[in-house]
TORRO-962056 format. One record per residue (C-alpha): x, y, z. Coordinates in steps of 0.02 Angstrom, whole numbers, padded with zeros to 5 digits, always signed. Layout:
% TORRO-962056
XYZ ...
% end
This chain:
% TORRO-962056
+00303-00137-00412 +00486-00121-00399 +00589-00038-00253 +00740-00058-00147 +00788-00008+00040 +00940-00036+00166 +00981-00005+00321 +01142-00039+00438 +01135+00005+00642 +01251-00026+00771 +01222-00025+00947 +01306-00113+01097 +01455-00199+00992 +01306-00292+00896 +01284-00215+00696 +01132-00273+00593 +01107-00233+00395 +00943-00262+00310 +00914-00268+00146 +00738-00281+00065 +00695-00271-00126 +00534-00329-00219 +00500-00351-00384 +00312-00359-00468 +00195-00486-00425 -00009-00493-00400 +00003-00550-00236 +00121-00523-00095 +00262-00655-00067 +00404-00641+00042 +00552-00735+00033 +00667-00706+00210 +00855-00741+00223 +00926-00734+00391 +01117-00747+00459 +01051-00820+00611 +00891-00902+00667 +00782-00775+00764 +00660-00883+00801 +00457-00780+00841 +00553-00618+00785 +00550-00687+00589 +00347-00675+00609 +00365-00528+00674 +00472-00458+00531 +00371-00538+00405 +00195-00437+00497 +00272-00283+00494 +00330-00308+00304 +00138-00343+00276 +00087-00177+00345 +00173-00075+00206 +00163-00185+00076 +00026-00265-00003 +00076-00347-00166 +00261-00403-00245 +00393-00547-00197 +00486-00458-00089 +00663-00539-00041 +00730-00484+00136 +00903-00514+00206 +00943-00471+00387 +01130-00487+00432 +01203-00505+00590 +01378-00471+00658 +01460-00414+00840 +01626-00329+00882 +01737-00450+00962 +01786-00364+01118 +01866-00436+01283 +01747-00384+01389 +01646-00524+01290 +01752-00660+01345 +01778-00727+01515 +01898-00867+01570 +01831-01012+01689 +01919-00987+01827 +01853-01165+01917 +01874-01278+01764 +02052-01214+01714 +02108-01254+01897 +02009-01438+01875 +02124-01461+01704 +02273-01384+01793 +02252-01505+01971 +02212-01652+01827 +02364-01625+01715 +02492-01579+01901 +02439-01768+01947 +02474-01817+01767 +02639-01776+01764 +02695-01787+01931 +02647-01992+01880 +02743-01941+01724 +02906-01831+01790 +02888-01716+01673 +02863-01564+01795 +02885-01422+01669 +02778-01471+01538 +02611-01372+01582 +02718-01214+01601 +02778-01223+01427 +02599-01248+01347 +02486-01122+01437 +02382-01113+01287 +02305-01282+01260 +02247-01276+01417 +02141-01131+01380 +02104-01218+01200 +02020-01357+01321 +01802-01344+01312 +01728-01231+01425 +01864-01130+01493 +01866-00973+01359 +01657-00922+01389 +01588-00815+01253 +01478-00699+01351 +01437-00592+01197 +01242-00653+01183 +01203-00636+01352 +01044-00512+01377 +01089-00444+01204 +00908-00520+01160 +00859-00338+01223 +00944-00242+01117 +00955-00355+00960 +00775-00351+00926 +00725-00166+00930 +00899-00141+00823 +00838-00268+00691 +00669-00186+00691 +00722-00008+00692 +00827-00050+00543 +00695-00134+00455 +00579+00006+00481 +00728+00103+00393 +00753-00013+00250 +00543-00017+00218 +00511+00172+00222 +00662+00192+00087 +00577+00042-00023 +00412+00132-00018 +00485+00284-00058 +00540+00215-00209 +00378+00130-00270 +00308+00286-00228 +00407+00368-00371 +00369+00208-00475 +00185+00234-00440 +00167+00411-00521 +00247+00359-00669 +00147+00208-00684 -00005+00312-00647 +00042+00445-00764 +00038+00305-00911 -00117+00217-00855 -00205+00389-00880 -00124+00393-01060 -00206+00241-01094 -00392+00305-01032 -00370+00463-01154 -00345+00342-01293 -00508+00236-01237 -00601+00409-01241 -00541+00446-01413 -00615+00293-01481 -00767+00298-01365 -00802+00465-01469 -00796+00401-01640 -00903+00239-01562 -01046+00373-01509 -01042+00472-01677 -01041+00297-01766 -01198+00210-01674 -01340+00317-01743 -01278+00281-01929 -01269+00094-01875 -01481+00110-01868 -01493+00211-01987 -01401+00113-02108 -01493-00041-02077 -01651+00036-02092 -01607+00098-02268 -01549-00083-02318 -01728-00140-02251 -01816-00040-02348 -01712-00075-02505 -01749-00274-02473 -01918-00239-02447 -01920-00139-02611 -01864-00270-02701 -01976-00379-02635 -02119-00315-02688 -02057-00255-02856 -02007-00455-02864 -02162-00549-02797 -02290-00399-02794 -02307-00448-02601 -02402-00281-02491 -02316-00276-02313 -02370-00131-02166 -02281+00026-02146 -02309-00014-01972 -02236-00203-01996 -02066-00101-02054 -02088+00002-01911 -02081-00125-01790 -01938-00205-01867 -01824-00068-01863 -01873-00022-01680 -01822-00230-01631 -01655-00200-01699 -01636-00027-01640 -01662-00086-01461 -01542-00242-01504 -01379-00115-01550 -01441+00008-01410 -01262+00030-01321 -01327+00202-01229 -01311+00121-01066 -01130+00034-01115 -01073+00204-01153 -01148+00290-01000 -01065+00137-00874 -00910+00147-00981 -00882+00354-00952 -00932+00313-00780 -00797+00167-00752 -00656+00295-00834 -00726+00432-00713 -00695+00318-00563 -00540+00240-00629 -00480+00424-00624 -00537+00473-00439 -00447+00322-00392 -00278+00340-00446 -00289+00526-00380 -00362+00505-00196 -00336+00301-00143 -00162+00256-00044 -00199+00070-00100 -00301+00064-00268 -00230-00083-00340 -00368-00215-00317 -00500-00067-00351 -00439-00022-00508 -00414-00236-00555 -00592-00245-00547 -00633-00078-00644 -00533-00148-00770 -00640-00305-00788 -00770-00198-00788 -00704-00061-00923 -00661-00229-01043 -00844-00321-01010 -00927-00153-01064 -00826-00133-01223 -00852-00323-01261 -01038-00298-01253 -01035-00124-01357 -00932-00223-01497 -01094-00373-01502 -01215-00268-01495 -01163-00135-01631 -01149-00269-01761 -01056-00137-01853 -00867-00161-01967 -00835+00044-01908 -00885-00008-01726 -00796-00144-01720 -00638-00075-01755 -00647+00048-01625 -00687-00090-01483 -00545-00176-01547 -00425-00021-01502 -00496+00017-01331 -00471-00176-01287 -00298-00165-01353 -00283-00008-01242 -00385-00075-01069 -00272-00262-01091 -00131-00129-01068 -00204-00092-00921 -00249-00210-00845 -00051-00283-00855 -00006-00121-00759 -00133-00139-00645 -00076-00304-00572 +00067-00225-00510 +00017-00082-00440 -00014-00092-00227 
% end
């Protein structure tokens, strides 16, 4: 299922956004973008993903940015005295006694004596804030499948209506399946005789029709097909998470139709399984997506 969810926080000069959008898949895959390596906490985002979301490739991006502030910057008191005792020598060798006066700057361009101090014990406060804001970001994404879902839902019921229709005209349909064949018996066995003045058993007839009558018997197709559309129902309307349950009632809905269409043998039959497959293959397309 589709969805999308943000969420920017600041706290502490440190600001994170996090973005997170999936798109439909069978299975869950998550693809992770960071700004900045954050080493165990990507597991840890990637868990807590999992516990909402079940199904999708779901692309995450987690960006990271702090207020430059002075307070974040120290100078190296020590070291710029070390350059400053270093470069006095220098020019005292040199004569040139006015030189480090005039270019106060490069010496604080030299390594180590400007200190960033920005990331120190912000490992405190940068993890809850990236968390917090994911939690955010989720909740608004599920929202929106939410929404997605009833729709979805709303259609997959359509599509069970139109299964009953046609399981209807399959249940008026199969007694004039056996009845029709037992009229075209008797009318080749009429000829028959008439033809080669052969004598065959009412009760030899009899037998024949009932082996075919149990043959196109789909009573208990019909009854586990109204039973699979009765579940498939309670499911949409009580389960948080019916995804995989309704995948396999699907299988199920299409293997019962398959077996009404052999067994009917019949053109009217036939014609009917071929709409409720069209209808459950419908289905069954939706049903991959849903969580």
């Amino acid at each position: 299922m589709t969805g999308y969810g943000d969420a920017r926080l600041e706290r502490d000069g440190i600001s994170v956004f996090v973005e997170i959008r999936s798109i439909n898949n069978r299975y869950l895959k998550i693809t992770p973008r960071y700004s900045e390596p954050l080493g165990a906490l990507e597991l840890q985002i990637e868990d807590e993903i999992r516990k909402s979301i079940s199904r999708g490739t779901v692309s995450l991006s987690v960006k990271i940015s702090r207020t430059c502030c002075a307070d974040n910057y120290q100078i190296n008191i020590p070291l710029l005295n070390s350059y400053r005792d270093q470069l006095r020598s220098w020019l005292a060798d040199s004569g040139d006694s006015q030189a480090i006066w005039s270019d106060f700057q490069t010496l604080l361009s030299l390594p180590g004596v400007i200190q960033d101090t920005s990331s120190e014990g912000e490992e405190s406060v940068l993890a809850p804030l990236i968390l917090e804001a994911l939690s955010q970001a989720v909740e608004k994404l599920v929202s929106m499948r939410v929404r997605e879902g009833v729709a979805l839902a709303d259609d997959l019921l359509s599509h069970l209506v139109v299964i009953e229709t046609h399981l209807e005209q399959v249940i008026s349909r199969a007694p004039e399946v056996v009845k029709i064949f037992n009229e075209r018996l008797l009318e080749r066995l009429n000829r028959l005789l008439e033809s080669q003045g052969v004598e065959i058993e009412e009760s030899d007839v009899i037998r024949e029709i009932g082996i075919f009558t149990d043959k196109c018997d789909i009573s208990e197709e019909i009854a586990r097909l109204k039973s699979h559309i009765s579940q498939f129902r309670t499911i949409i309307g009580q389960d948080a998470s019916p995804g995989k349950k309704l995948d396999f009632l699907t299988q199920e809905l299409f293997r019962e139709v398959n077996t009404i269409g052999s067994k009917a043998n019949d053109f009217e039959i036939s014609r009917e399984v071929i709409e409720m497959k069209a209808s459950i293959e419908r289905i069954r397309e939706q049903v991959q997506n849903i969580e």
